[in-house]
Every structure is written in C-alpha cells, then in structure tokens.
Backbone and ligand atoms as CSV (ligand in chain L), in Angstrom:
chain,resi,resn,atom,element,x,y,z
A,1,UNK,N,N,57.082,25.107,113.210
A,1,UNK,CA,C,57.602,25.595,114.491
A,1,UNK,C,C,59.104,25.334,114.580
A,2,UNK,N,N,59.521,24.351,114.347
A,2,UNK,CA,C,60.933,23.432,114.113
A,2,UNK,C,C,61.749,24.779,113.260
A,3,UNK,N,N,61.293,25.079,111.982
A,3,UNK,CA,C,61.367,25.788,111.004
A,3,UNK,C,C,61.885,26.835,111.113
A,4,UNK,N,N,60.740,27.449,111.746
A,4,UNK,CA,C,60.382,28.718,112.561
A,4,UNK,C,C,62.214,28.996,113.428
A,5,UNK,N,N,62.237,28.256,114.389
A,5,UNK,CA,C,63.261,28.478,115.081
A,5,UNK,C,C,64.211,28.088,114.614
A,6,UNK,N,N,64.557,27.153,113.814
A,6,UNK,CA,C,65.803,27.052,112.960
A,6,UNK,C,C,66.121,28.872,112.322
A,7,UNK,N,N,65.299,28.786,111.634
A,7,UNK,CA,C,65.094,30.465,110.533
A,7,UNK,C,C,65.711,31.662,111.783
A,8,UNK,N,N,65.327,31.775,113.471
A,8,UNK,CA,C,65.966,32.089,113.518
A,8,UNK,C,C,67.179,32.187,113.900
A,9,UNK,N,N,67.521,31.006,114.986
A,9,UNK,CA,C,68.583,30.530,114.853
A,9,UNK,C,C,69.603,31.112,113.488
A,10,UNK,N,N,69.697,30.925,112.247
A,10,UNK,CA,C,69.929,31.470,111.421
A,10,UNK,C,C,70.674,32.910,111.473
A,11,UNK,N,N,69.457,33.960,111.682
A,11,UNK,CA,C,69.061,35.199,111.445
A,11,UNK,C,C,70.175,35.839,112.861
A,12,UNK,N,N,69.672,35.177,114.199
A,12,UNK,CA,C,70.301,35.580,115.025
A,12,UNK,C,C,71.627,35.449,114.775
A,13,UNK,N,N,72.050,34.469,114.230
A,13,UNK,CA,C,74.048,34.334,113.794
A,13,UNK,C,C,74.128,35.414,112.865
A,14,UNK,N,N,73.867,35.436,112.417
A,14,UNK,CA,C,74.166,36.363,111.297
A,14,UNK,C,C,74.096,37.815,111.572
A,15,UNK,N,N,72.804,37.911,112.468
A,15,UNK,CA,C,73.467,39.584,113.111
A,15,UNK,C,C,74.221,39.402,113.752
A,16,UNK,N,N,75.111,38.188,114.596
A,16,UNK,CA,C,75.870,38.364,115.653
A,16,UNK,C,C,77.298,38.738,114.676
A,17,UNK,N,N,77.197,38.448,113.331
A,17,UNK,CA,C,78.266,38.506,112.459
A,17,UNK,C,C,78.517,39.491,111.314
A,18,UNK,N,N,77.339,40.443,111.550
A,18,UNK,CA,C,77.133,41.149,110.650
A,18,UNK,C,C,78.113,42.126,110.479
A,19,UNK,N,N,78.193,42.924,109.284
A,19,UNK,CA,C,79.656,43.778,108.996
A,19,UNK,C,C,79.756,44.819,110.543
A,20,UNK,N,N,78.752,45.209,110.482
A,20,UNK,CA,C,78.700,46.305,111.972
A,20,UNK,C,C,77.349,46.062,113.276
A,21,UNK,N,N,77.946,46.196,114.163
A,21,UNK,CA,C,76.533,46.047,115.452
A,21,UNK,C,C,76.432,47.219,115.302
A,22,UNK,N,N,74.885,47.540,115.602
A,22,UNK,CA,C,73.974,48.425,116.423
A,22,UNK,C,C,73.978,48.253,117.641
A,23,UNK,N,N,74.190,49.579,118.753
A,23,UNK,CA,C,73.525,49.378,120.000
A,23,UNK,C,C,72.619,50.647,120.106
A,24,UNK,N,N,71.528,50.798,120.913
A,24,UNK,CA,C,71.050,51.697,121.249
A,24,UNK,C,C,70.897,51.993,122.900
A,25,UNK,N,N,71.060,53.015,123.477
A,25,UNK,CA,C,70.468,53.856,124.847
A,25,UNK,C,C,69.413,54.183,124.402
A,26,UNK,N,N,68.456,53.764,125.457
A,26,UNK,CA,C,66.958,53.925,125.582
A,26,UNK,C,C,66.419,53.500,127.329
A,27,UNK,N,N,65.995,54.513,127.763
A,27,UNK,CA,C,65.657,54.174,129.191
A,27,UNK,C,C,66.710,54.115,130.125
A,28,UNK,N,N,67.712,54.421,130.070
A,28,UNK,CA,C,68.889,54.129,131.037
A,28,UNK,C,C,69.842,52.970,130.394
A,29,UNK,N,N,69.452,52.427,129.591
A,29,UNK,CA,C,69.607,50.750,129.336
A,29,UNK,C,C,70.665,50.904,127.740
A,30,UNK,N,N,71.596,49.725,127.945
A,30,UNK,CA,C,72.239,49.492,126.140
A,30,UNK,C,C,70.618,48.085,125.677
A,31,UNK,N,N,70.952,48.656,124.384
A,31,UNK,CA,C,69.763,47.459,123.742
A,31,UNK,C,C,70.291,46.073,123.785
A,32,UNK,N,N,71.502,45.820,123.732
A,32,UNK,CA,C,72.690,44.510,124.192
A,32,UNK,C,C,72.902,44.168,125.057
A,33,UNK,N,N,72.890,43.470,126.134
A,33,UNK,CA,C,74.107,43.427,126.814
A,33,UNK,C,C,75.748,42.851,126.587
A,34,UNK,N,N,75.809,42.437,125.121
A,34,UNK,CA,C,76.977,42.409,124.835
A,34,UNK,C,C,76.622,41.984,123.155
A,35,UNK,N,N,77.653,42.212,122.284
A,35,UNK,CA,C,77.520,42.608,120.864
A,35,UNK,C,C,78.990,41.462,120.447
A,36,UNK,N,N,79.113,40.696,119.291
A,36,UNK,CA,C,79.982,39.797,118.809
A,36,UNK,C,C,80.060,40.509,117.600
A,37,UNK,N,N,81.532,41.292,117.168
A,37,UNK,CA,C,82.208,41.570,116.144
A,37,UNK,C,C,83.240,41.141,115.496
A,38,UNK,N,N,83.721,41.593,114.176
A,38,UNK,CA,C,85.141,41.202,113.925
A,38,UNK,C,C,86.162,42.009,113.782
A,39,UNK,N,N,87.290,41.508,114.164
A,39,UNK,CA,C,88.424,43.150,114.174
A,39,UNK,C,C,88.436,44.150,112.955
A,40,UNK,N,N,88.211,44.921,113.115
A,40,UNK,CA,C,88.476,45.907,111.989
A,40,UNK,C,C,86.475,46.724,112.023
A,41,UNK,N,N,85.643,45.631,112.496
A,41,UNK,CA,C,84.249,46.373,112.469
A,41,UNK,C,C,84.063,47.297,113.208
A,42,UNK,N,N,82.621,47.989,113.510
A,42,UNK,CA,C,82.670,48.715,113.974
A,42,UNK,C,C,80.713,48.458,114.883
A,43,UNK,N,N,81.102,49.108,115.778
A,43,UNK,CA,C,79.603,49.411,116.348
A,43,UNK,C,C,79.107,51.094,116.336
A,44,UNK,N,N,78.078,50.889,116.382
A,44,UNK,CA,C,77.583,52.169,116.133
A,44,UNK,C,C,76.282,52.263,117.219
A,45,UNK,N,N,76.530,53.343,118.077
A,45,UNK,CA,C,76.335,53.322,119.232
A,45,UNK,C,C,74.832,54.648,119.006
A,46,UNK,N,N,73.723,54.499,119.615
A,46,UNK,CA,C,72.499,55.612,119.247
A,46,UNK,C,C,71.457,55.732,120.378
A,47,UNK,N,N,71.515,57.350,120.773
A,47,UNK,CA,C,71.174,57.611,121.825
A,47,UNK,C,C,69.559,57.855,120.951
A,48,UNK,N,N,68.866,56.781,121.699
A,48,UNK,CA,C,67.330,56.988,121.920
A,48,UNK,C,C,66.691,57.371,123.175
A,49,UNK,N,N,67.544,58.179,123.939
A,49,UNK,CA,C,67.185,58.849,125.181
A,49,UNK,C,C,66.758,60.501,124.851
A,50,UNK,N,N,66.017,60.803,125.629
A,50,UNK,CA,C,65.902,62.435,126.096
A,50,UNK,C,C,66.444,63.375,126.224
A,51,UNK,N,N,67.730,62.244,127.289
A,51,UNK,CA,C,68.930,63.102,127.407
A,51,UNK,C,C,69.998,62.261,127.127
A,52,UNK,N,N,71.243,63.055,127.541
A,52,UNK,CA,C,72.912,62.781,127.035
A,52,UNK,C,C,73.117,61.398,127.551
A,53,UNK,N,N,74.130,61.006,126.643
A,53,UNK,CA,C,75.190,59.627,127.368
A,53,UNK,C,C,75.901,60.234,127.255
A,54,UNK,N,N,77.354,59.308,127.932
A,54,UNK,CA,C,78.710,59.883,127.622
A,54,UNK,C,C,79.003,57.926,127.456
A,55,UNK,N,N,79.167,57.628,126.177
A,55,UNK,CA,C,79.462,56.031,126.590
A,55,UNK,C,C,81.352,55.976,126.091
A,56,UNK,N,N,81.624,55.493,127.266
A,56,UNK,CA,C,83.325,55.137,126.802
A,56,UNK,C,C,83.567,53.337,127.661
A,57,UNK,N,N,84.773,53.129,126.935
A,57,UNK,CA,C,85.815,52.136,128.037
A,57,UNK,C,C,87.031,52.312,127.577
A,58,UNK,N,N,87.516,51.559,128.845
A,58,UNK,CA,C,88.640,52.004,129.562
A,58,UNK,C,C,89.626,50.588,129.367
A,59,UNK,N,N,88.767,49.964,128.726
A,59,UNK,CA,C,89.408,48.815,128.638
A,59,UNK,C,C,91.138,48.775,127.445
A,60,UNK,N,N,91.805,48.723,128.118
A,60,UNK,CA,C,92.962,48.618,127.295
A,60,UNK,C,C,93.395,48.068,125.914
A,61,UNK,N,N,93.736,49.092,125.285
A,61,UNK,CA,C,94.022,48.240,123.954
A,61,UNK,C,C,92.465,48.904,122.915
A,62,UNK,N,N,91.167,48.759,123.532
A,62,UNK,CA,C,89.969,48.823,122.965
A,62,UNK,C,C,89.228,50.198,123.487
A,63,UNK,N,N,90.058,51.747,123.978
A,63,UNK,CA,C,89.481,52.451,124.782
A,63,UNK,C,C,88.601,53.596,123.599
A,64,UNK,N,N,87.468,53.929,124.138
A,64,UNK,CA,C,87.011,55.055,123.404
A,64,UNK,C,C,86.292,55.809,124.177
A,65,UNK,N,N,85.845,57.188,123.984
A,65,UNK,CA,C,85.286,57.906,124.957
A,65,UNK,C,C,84.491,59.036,123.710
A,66,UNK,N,N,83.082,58.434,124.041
A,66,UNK,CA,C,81.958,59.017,122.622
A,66,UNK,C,C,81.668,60.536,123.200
A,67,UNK,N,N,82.188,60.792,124.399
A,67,UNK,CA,C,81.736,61.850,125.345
A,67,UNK,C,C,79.959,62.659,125.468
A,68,UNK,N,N,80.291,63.937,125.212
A,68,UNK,CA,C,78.095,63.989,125.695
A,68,UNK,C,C,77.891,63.564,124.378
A,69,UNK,N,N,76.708,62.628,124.470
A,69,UNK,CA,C,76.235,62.368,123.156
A,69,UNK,C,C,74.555,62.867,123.491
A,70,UNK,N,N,73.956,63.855,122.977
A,70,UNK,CA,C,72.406,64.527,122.300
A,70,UNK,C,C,71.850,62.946,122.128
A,71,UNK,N,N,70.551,63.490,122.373
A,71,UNK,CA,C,69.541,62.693,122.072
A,71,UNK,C,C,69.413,62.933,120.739
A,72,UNK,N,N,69.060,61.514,120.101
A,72,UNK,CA,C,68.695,61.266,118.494
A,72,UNK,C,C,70.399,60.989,117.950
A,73,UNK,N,N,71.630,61.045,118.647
A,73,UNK,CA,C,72.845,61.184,117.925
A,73,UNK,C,C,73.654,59.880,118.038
A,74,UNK,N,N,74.236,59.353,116.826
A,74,UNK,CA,C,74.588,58.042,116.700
A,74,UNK,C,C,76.471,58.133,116.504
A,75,UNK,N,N,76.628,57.177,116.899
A,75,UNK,CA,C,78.524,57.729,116.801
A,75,UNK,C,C,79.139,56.107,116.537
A,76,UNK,N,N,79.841,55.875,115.630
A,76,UNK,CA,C,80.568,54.972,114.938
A,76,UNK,C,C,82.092,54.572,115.900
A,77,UNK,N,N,82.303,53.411,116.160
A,77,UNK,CA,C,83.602,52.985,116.814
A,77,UNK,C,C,83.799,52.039,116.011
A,78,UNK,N,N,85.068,52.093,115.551
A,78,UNK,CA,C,85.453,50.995,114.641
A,78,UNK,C,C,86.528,50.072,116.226
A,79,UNK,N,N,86.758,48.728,115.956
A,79,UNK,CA,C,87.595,48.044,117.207
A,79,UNK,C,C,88.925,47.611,115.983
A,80,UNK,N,N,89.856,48.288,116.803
A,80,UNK,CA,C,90.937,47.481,115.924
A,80,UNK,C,C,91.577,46.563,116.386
A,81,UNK,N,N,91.132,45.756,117.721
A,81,UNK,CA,C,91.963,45.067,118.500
A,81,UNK,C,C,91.130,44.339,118.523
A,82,UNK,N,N,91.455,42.848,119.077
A,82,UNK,CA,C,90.892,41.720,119.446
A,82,UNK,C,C,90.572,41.999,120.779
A,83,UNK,N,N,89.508,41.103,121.286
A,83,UNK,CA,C,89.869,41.121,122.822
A,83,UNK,C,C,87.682,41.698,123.194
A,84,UNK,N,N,87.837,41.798,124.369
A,84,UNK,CA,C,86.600,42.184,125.095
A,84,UNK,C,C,86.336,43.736,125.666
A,85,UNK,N,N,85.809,44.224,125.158
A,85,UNK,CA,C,85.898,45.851,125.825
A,85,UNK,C,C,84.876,45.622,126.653
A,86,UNK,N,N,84.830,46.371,128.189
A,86,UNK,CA,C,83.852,46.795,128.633
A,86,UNK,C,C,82.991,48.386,128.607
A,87,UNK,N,N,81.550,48.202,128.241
A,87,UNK,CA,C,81.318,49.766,127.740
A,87,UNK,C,C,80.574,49.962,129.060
A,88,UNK,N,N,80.446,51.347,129.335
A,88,UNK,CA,C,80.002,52.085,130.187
A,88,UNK,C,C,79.761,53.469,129.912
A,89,UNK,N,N,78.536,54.072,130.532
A,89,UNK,CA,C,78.233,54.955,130.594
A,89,UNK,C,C,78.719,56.208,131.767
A,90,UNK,N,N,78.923,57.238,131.479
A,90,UNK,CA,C,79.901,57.910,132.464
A,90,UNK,C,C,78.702,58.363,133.462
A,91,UNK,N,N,77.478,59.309,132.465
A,91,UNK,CA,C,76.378,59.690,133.705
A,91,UNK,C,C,76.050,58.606,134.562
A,92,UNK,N,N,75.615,57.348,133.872
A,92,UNK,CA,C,74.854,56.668,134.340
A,92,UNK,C,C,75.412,55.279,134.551
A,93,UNK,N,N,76.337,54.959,135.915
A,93,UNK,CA,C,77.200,54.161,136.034
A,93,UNK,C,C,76.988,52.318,136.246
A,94,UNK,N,N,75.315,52.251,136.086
A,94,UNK,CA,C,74.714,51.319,135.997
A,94,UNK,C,C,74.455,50.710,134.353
A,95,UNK,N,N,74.751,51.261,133.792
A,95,UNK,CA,C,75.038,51.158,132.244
A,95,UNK,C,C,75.845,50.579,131.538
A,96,UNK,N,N,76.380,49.195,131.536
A,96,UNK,CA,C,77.153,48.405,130.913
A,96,UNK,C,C,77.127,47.726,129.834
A,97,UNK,N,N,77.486,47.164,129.050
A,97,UNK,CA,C,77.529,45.708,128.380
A,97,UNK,C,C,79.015,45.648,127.447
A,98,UNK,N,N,79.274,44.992,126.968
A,98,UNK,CA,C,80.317,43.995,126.507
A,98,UNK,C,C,80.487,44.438,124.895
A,99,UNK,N,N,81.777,44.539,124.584
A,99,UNK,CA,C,81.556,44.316,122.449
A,99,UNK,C,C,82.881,42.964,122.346
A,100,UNK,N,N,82.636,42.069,122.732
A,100,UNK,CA,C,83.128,40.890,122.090
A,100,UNK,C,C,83.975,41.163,120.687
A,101,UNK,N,N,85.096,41.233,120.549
A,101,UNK,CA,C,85.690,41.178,119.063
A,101,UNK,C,C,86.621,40.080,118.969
A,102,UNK,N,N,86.571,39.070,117.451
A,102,UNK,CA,C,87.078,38.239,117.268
A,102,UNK,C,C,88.257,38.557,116.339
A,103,UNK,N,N,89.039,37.414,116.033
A,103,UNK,CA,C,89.702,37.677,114.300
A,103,UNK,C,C,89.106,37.228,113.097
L,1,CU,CU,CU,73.953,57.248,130.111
C-alpha cells in the first residue's frame, strides 16, 4: 500500500514533467484544472466534445487563441514564456484552468 502510493507519487511527477501536457474538453469541463510545464513545451489541447471550443488566453506574454475547434480535433501550443497563463473557453465562459510554465 506504502508502495503502491509511493509508485504513484512517482508517476504523478513525472507527468507533471513530462516533455508535453495533454488536456482534454469533455462535458463542458478541461480534464486539468491546471497543467505544470517547461518553457519551450507544449500542451496539446483535444476536444472530446460534440461540439466546438474556442480555447484561448489573454494572458500576456503567453496569449493564444485555438479558435472553433470540431469535435475529435487536437491543437498543439508550444509556451515560450515563463509565467502562468490563464485558459479559457470563449463559448463556454465557465471553462478555465491554468498551464503553469517553469524554466
Ligand atoms: Cu467550450
């Protein structure tokens, strides 16, 4: 059990560090509410909805705007800046979470 949660303890760092995050839209919802990268990575953002996102931020320095994104369609943001972006969804303004980027 000890083991167990060490292992993932582990597992969980290591996706938090991994070369690129995944997020997905599904239900209204990001699968994150916030994602830990390193400058130069990238997240890759995948609509498992029905219908469209539009996911951008506005956050300075870190802005992107994925605009309508189709259901089933995945779109790559690389961060070249340090710092905290906030993401949001344009339809659906209850739609947030965070991409944390380090050096
Ligand atoms: Cu949306």
């Amino acid at each position: 059990m000890k083991l167990a949660l060490i292992a993932l303890t582990f597992l969980l760092a290591e996706a938090a560090w991994a070369e690129s995050a995944g997020v997905t839209q599904e239900a209204r919802k990001f699968s994150e509410p916030e994602v830990a990268i390193r400058q130069g990575q990238s997240v890759t953002f995948t609509n498992r909805d029905p219908f469209t996102h539009n996911v951008f931020s506005k956050t300075p320095g870190m802005a992107f705007d994925l605009r309508t994104q189709k259901p089933g369609a995945s779109s790559e943001v690389k961060f070249e800046n340090v710092g905290e972006a906030d993401v949001q969804c344009a339809i659906h303004p209850q739609m947030r979470m965070k991409v944390k980027v380090t050096r």
